[in-house]
TORPA-4810 file (N, C-alpha, C, O; in nm, 3 decimals):
<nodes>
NODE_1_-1.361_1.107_-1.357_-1.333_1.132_-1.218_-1.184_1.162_-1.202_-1.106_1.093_-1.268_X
NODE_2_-1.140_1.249_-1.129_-1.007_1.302_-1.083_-0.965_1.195_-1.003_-1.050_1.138_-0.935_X
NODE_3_-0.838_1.154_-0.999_-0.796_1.087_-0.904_-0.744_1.167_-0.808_-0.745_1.288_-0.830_X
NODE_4_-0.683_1.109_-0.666_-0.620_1.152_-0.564_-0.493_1.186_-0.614_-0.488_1.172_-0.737_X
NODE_5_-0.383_1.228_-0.560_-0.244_1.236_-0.566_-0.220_1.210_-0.441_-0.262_1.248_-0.332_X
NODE_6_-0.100_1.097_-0.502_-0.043_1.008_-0.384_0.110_1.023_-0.366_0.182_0.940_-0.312_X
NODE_7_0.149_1.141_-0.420_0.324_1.174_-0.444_0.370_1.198_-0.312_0.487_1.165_-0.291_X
NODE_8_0.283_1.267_-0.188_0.359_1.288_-0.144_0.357_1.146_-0.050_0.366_1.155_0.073_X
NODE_9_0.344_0.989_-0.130_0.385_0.880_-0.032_0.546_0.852_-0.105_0.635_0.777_-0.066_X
NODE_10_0.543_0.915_-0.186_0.705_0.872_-0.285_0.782_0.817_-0.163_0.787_0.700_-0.126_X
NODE_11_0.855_0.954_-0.092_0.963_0.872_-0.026_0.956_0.759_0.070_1.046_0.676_0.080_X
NODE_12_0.857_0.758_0.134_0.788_0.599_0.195_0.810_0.477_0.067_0.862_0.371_0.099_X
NODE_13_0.773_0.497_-0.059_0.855_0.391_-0.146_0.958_0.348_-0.171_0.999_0.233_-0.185_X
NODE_14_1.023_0.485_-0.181_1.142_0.482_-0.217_1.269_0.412_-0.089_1.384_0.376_-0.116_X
NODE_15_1.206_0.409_0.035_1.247_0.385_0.147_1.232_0.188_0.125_1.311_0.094_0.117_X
NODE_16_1.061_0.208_0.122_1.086_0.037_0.137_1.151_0.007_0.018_1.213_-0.099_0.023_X
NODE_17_1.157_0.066_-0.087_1.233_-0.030_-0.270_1.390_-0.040_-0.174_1.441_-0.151_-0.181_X
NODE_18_1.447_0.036_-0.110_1.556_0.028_-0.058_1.602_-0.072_0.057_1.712_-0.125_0.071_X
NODE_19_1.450_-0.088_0.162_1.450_-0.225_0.269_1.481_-0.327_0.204_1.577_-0.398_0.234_X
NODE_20_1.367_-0.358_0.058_1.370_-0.439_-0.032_1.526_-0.504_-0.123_1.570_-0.618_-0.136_X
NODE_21_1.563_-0.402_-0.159_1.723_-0.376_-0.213_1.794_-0.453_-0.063_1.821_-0.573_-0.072_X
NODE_22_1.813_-0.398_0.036_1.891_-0.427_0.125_1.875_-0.604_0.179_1.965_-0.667_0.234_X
NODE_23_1.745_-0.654_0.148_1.745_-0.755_0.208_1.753_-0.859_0.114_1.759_-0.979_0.143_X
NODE_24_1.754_-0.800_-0.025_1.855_-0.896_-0.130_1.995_-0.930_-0.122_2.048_-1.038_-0.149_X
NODE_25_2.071_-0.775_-0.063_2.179_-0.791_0.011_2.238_-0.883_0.098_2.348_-0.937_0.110_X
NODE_26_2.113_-0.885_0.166_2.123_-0.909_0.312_2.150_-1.127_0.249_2.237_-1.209_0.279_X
NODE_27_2.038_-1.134_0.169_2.036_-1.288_0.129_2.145_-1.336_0.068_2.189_-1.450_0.080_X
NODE_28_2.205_-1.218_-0.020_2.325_-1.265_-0.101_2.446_-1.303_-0.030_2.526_-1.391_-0.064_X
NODE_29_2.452_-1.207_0.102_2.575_-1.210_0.200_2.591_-1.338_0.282_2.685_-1.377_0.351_X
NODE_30_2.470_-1.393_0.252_2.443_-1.502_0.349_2.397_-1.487_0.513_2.390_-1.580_0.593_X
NODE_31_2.367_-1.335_0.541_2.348_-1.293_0.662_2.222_-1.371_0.754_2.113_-1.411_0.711_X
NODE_32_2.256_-1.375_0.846_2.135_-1.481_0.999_2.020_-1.410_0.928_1.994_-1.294_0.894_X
NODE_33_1.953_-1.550_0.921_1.817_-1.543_0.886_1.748_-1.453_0.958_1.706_-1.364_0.884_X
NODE_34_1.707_-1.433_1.110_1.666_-1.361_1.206_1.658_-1.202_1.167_1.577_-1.111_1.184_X
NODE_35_1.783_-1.219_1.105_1.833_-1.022_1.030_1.780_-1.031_0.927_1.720_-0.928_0.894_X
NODE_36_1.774_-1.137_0.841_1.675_-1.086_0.728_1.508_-1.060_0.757_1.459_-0.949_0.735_X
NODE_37_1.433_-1.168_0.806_1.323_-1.173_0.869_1.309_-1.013_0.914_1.226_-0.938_0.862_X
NODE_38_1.402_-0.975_1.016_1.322_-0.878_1.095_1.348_-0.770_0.991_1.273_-0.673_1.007_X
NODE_39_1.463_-0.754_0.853_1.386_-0.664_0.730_1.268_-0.681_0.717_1.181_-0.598_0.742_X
NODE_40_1.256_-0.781_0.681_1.158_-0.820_0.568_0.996_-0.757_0.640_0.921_-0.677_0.584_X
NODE_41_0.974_-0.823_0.782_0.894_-0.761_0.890_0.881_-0.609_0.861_0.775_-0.549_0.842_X
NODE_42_1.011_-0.554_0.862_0.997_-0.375_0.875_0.957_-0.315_0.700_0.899_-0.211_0.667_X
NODE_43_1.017_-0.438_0.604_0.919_-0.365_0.481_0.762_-0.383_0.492_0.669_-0.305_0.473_X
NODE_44_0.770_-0.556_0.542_0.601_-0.520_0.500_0.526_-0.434_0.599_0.412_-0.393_0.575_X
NODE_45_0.584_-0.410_0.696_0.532_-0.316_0.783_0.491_-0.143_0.713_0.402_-0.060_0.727_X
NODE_46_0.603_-0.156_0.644_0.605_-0.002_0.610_0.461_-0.005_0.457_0.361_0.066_0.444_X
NODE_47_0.515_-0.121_0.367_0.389_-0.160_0.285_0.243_-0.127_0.335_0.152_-0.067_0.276_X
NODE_48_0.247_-0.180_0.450_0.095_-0.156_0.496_0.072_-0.071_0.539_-0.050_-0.070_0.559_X
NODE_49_0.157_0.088_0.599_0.100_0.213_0.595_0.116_0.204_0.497_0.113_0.082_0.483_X
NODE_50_0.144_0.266_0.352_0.128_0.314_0.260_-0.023_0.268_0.171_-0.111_0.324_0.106_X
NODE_51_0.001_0.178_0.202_-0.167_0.066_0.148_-0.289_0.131_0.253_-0.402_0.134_0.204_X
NODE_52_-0.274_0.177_0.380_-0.412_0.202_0.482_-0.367_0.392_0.397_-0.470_0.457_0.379_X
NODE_53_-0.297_0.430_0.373_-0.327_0.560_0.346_-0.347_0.601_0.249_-0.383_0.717_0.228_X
NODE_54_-0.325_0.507_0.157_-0.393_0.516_0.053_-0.557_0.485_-0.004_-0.635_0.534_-0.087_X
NODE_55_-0.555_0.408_0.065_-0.691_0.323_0.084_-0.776_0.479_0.164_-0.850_0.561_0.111_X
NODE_56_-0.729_0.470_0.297_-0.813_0.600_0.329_-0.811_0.712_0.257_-0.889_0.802_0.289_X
NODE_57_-0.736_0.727_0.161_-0.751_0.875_0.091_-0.857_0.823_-0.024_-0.933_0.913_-0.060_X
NODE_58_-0.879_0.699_-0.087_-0.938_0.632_-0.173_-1.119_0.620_-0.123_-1.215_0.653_-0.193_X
NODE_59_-1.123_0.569_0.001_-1.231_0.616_0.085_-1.329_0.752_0.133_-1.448_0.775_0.158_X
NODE_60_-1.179_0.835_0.129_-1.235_0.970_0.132_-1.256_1.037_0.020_-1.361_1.100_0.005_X
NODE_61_-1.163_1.033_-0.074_-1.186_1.099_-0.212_-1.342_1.050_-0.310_-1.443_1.110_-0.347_X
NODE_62_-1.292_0.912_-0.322_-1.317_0.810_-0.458_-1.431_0.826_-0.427_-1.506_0.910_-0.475_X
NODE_63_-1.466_0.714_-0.312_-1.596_0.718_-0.249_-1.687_0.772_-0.252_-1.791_0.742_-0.309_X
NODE_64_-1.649_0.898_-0.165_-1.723_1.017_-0.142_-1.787_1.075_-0.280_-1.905_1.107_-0.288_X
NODE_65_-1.697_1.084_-0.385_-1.686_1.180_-0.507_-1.840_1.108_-0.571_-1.925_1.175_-0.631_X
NODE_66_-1.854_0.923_-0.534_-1.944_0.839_-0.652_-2.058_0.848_-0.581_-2.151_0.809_-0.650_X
NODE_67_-2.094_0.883_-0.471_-2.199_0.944_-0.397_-2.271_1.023_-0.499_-2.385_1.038_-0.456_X
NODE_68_-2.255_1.089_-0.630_-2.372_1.135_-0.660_-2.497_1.001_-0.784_-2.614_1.018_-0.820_X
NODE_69_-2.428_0.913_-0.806_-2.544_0.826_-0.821_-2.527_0.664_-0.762_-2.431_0.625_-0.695_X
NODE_70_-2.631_0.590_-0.800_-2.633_0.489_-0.704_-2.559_0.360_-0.792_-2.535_0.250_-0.744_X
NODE_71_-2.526_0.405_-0.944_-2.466_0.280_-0.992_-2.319_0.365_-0.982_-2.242_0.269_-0.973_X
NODE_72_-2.260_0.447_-0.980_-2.115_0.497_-0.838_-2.086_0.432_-0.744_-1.986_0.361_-0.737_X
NODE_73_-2.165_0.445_-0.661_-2.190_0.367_-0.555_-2.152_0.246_-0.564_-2.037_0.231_-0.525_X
NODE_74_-2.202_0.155_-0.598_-2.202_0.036_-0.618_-2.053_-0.027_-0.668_-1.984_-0.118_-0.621_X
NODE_75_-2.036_0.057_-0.777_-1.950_0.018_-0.822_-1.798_0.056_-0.753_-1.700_0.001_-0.804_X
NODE_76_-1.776_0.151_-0.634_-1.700_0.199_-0.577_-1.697_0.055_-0.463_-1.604_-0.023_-0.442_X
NODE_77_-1.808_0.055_-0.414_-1.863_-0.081_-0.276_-1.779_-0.215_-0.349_-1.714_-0.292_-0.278_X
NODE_78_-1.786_-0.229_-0.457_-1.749_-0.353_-0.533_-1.605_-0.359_-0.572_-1.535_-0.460_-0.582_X
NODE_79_-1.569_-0.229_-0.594_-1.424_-0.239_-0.566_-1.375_-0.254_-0.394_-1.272_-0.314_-0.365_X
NODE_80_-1.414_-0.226_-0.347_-1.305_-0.225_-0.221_-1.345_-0.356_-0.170_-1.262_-0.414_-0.100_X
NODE_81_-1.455_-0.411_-0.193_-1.491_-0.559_-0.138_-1.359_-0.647_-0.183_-1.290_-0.720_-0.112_X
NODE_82_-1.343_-0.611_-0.345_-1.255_-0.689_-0.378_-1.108_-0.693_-0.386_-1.021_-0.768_-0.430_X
NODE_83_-1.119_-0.546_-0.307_-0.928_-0.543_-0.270_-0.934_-0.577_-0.141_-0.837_-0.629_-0.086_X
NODE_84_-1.048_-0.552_-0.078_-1.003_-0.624_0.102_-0.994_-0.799_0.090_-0.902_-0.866_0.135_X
NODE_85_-1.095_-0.842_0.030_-1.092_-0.973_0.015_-0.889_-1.032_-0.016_-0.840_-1.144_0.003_X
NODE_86_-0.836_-0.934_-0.054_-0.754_-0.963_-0.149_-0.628_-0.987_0.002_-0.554_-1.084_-0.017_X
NODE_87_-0.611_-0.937_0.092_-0.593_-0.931_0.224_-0.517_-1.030_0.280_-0.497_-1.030_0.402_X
</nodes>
């Protein structure tokens, strides 16, 4: 099976590895907790688009693609059970 391509989420990574970077900064400087928090808030924020759009392209692609038999199927259903669980 082909996978998706997910490159064009790069700079959305490259953005939070940098929130991430900054709020090591941010800890080292000793800066108000409040300012780190509301990083930390805006990475995982940004984490979780990248995770729903991926997931939906994973839904639309993956999914779709194992639709031609029923142990596909299954085994596609059994993955995502166990990354939502993961939540």
């Amino acid at each position: 099976m082909k996978h998706p391509c997910h490159k064009q989420l790069i700079p959305n990574i490259n953005r939070i590895a940098g929130q991430i970077n900054g709020v090591g900064k941010m800890v080292d400087e000793g800066k108000y907790c409040i300012d780190i928090l509301n990083q930390l808030k805006a990475a995982k924020s940004a984490i979780a688009t990248v995770e729903a759009k991926i997931l939906e392209k994973h839904i639309e692609e993956c999914v779709r693609d194992s639709m031609q038999s029923q142990d596909q199927i299954d085994t596609k259903i059994a993955e995502l059970v166990k990354i939502l669980k993961r939540a």
